[in-house]
N, C-alpha and C positions, 0 to 999 in steps of 0.2 A: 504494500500500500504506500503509494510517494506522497510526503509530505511536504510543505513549500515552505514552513518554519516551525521554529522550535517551540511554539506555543503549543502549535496543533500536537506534536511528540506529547509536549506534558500532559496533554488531555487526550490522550489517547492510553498515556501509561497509566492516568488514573482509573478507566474502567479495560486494561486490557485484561485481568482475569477473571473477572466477569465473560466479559468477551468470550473467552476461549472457552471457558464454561457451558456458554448458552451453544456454543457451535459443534463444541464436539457433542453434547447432549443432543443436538436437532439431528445432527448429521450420521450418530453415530460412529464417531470416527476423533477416538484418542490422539491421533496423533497430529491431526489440525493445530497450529498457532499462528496467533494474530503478532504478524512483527511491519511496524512504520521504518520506513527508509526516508531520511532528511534528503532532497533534494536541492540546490541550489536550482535555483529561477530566476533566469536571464532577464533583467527589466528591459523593457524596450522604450523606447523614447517615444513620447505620444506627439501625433501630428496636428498641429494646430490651424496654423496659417498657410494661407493659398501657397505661400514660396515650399514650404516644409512638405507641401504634399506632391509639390512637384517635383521634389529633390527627390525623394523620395522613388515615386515614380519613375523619373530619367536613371537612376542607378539603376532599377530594375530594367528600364526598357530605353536604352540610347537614340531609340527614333525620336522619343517627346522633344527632346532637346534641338533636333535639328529640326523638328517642325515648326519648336517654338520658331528658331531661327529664322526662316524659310518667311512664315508669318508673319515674323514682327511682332511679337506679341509677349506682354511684359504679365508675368505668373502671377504678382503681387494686386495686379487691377485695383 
């Protein structure tokens, strides 16, 4: 189970044997445990402004950029 911080951990270690309890009892099956994996999670920068989305865009796709060009045409309007 991936976790994305270390709160979520603490609150998971507090009902994990419960947890493990209720699963192996449904499922019959001893040998089930519940274990969380901390994951780091990449923050991504959020895109706001008409430039930001274009930058954005032209990294992925190199045509925007020469259309802009082509156009005339200024991202920020």
């Amino acid at each position: 189970m991936p976790l994305s911080n270390p709160i979520q951990e603490t609150m998971l270690n507090e009902f994990r044997l419960e947890l493990n309890t209720f699963l192996r009892e449904r499922l019959q099956n001893s040998s089930i445990q519940v274990v969380g994996e901390l994951r780091v999670v990449e923050e991504r920068k959020m895109i706001y402004t008409p430039r930001d989305k274009f930058e954005y865009l032209s990294s992925k796709n190199p045509m925007f950029r020469e259309l802009k060009d082509r156009l005339g045409l200024d991202p920020d309007f």
